[in-house]
N, C-alpha and C positions, 0 to 999 in steps of 0.2 A: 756403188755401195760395197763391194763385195771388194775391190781393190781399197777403202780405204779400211774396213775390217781387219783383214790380211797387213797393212800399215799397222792398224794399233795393236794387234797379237805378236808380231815382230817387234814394237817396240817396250810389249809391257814389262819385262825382264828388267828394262834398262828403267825405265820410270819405277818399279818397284824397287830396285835398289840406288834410286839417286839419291833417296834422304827416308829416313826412319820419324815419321812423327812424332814430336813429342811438346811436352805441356814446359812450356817454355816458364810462363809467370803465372802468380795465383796459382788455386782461384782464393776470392777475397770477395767479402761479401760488402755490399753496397743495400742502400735506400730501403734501409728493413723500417718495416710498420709492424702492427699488428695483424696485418693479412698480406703482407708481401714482401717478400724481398729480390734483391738482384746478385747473381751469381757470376762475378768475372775473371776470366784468365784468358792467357794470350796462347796461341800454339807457332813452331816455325817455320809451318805449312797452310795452306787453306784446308776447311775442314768444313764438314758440317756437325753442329755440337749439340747437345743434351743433357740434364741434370736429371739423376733417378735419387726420388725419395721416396724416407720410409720412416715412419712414426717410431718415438723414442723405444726401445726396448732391447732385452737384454735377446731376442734368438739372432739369426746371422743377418747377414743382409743376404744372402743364396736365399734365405728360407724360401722365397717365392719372387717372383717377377716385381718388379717397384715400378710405378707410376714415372711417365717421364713426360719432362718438360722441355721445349725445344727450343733454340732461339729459331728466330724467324721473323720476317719484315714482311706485312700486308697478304699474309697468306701464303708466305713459301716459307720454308726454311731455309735461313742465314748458311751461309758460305765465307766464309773469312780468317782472317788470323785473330781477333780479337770477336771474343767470346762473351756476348750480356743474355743470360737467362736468365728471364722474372719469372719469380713461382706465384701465385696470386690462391686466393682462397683459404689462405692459409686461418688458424687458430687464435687468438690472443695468447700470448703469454706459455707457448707451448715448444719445446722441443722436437728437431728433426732430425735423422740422418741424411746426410746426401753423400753421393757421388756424382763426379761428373766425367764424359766421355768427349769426343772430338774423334770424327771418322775423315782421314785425308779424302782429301778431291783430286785424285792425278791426273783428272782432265776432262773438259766439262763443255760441248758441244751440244749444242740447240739444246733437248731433252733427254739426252744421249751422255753420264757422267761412272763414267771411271775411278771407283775407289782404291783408298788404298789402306792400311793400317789401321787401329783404332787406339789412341792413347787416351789414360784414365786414372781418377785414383784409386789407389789401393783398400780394397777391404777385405783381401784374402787374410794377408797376415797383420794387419795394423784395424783399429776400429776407424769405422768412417768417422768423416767429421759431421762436423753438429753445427747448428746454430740454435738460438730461441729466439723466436718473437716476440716484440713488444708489447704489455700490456698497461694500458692505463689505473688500471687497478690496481697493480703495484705499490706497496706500501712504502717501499726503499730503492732503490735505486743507485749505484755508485760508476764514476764514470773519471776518464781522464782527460785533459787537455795539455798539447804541446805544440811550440809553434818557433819560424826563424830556425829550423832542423841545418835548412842549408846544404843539404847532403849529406851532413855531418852522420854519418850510421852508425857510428861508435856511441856517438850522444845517445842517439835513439833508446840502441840497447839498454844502454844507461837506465833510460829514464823506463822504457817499457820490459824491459828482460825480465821481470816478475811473470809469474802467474796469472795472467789476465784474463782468462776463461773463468778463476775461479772466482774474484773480486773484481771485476767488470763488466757493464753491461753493453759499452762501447763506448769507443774511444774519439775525440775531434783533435783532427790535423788543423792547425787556426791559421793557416797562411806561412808564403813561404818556407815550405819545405824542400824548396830547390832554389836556384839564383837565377835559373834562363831555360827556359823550356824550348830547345833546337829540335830535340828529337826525340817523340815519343819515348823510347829505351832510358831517358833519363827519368822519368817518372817511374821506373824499376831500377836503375839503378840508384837513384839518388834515396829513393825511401822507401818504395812499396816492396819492394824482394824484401827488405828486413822486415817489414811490417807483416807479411805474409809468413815467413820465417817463425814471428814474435808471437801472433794470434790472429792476424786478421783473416783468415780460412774459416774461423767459428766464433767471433767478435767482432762486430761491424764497425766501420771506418766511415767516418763524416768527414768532407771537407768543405772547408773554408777559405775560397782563394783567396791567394794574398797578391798582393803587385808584382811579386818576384814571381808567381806563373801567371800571370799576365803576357811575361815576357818572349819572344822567339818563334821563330816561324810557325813551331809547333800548337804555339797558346793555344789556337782556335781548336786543335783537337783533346784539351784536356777534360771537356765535358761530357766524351766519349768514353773516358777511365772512369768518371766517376758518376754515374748516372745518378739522378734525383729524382723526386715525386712531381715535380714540373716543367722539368727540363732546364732548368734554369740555378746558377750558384747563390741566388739568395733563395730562402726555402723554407720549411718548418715541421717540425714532427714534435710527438709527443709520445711521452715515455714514461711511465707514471706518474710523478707527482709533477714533472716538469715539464714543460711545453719549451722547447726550444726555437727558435729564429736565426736561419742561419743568414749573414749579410754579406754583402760584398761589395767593398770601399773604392773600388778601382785602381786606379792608379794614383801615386802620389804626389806627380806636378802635372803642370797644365800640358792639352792638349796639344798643344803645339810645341810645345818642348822637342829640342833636335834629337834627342835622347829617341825619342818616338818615331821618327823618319815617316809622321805624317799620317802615321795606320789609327790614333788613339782615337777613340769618340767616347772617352768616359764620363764626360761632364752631362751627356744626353743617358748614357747607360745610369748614372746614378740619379737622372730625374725618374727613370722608369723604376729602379728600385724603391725609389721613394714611393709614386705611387702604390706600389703593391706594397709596402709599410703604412699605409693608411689601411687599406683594407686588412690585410692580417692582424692590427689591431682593435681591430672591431671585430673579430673574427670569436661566438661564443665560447668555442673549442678554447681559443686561447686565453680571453677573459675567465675561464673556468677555471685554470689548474692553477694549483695552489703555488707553485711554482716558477716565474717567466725569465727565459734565460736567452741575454743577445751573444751570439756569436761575430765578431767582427775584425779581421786582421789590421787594421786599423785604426788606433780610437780616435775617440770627436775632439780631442783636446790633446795639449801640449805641443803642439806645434803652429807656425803658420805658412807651411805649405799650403797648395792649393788645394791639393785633395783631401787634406785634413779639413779646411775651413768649408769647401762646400758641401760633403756630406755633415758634417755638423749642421750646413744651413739646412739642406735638403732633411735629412733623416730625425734631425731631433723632436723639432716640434711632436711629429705622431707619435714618437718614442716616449716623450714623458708623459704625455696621458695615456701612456699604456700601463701603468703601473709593474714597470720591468725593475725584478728584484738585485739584476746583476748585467751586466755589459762584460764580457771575458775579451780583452785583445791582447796585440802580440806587438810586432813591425818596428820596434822604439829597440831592441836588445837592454831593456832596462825596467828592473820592477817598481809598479807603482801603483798604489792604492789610495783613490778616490771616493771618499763618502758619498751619496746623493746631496746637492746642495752646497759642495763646497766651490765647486765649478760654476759659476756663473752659466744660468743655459744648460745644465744637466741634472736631472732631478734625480736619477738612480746613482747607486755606486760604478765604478770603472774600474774596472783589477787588469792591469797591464804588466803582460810574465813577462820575465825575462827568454833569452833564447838557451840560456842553461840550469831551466829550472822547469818543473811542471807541478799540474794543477791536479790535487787526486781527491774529486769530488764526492761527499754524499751526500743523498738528499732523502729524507723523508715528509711525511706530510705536514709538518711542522717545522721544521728544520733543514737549512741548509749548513756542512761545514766543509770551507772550502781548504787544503792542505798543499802549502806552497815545497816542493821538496828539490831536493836539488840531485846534482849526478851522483851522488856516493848513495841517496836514500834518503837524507839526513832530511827531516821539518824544517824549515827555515822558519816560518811562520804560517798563523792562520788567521780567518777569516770566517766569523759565523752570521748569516743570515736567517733572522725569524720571518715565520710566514707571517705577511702580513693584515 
């Protein structure tokens, strides 16, 4: 005991200065409700991490000690490069501040761990960031949607470099926002650092897979970036007048396509979506709001791929007796607007964006207007839906 002590006092010098921790990506907030949200960022060390909050107000964040939250698995606290802290018990409709910390691990033996550093954000000389929690109460509510990004970060700006803290209450990614998911880092580099950049630190961020992160060794861990209320990329939340349904089309040819090298099971994945589209349409929360809105990177119509054609088989039927005001997709790079009823087999509207235009929604309890704008800002066209 006493020779390995003597080892690590010899070598702490050299582990203290092998790397300087720091806050590599994020943080960016995820699966906000009205009593909870999730707080994530990456560091380029392992660490153990924590979020301290503190209720809206003008004195400092020093004024006194703040409440923290830890991440942690089954009763330990988490150890990792990637960082999800849920704050839970939260307000409706209420403002916070937070900060978040990551304390390195430089070495970590039975019960026996080794720190080192702490990196954090700033609230000496900058204000902390904020989020608000959702409330269903909410009279209005205004939101964006962009989808087919591609990597493209330039578009992004484009379409998000506004103000979005001050006329947003969050934003949906609708699919493909990259073309191949290899290696985790590309979901920071292909969209979330600008998105993080843009607003998503104090503007929550919904995603919607599309086929194109379906793809790459990595796919299986993109559920890990964006945590949900169920663990799962189809899902649902509610936000004042809107109750949203987020869906997930799978892939767009068949299973067996060479393309796939054999790993694909989405034809089984979108029978189990299906059934949980049965039940969240019976669901009273959702039959309640005055508003119902499908999220889906793929729509039911204009094509006859495989994947087109079976989720239209699978998903329609529960969807039009859901009395869904609007269907938002992406995945086509081409816009197009479908009344309910014009589509043989779809009884709601289909508004499918283009990949260099976005969707700059408001909704009150009466009205929806939905605003198609393009990279320069310009309105291209609209779209108004009355409640019905």
């Amino acid at each position: 005991m006493k020779q390995r002590m003597t080892l690590i006092t010899l070598l702490l010098p050299a582990l203290l200065m092998a790397q300087q921790i720091e806050i590599v990506n994020g943080p960016y907030l995820q699966n906000m409700s009205e009593n909870e949200t999730t707080i994530v960022w990456t560091t380029n060390s392992d660490a153990v991490s924590w979020v301290e909050l503190a209720p809206e107000g003008e004195d400092s964040f020093y004024a006194k000690e703040r409440e923290r939250f830890y991440e942690s698995s089954h009763g330990n606290k988490a150890i990792g490069r990637l960082h999800r802290v849920t704050i839970g018990n939260l307000e409706p409709g209420t403002t916070y501040r937070y900060r978040i910390f990551s304390k390195e691990v430089l070495s970590y033996e039975g019960h026996r761990i080794m720190y080192g550093n702490i990196a954090s954000t700033n609230v000496y000389n900058k204000q902390p960031l904020t989020f608000t929690t959702f409330d269903r109460n909410r009279e209005r509510i205004a939101f964006k949607v962009v989808n087919d990004i591609h990597g493209k970060n330039d578009n992004l700006s484009s379409m998000l470099g506004g103000d979005i803290k001050k006329n947003s209450d969050l934003v949906i990614f609708n699919g493909d926002m990259i073309s191949m998911l290899n290696d985790e880092r590309q979901i920071f580099t292909g969209f979330m650092d600008r998105a993080t950049e843009l607003f998503a630190s104090e503007v929550p961020v919904f995603l919607a897979r599309g086929n194109h992160e379906s793809r790459g060794k990595a796919s299986s861990q993109l559920i890990d970036y964006f945590p949900t209320n169920n663990g799962q990329f189809y899902y649902a939340f509610r936000h004042g007048p809107v109750h949203f349904m987020i869906l997930d089309g799978g892939e767009d040819k068949p299973d067996s396509d060479i393309e796939y090298s054999g790993l694909s099971l989405f034809d089984d994945y979108r029978s189990e979506v299906k059934r949980w589209i049965e039940k969240q349409a019976a669901d009273p929360d959702f039959l309640s709001a005055p508003f119902r809105v499908v999220v889906m990177h793929i729509p039911p119509t204009g094509s006859t791929w495989h994947g087109t054609l079976d989720l239209a088989d699978k998903y329609l039927p529960a969807l039009n007796g859901a009395r869904i005001d609007i269907m938002l997709c992406g995945h086509t790079h081409n816009y197009l607007y479908t009344p309910g009823g014009e589509v043989p087999g779809i009884s709601f509207p289909v508004l499918i964006n283009d990949d260099e235009t976005w969707l700059d929604i408001e909704t009150t309890q009466e009205k929806m207007t939905i605003d198609i704008m393009d990279l320069s800002g310009k309105r291209v066209t609209s779209h108004t839906i009355d409640r019905r």
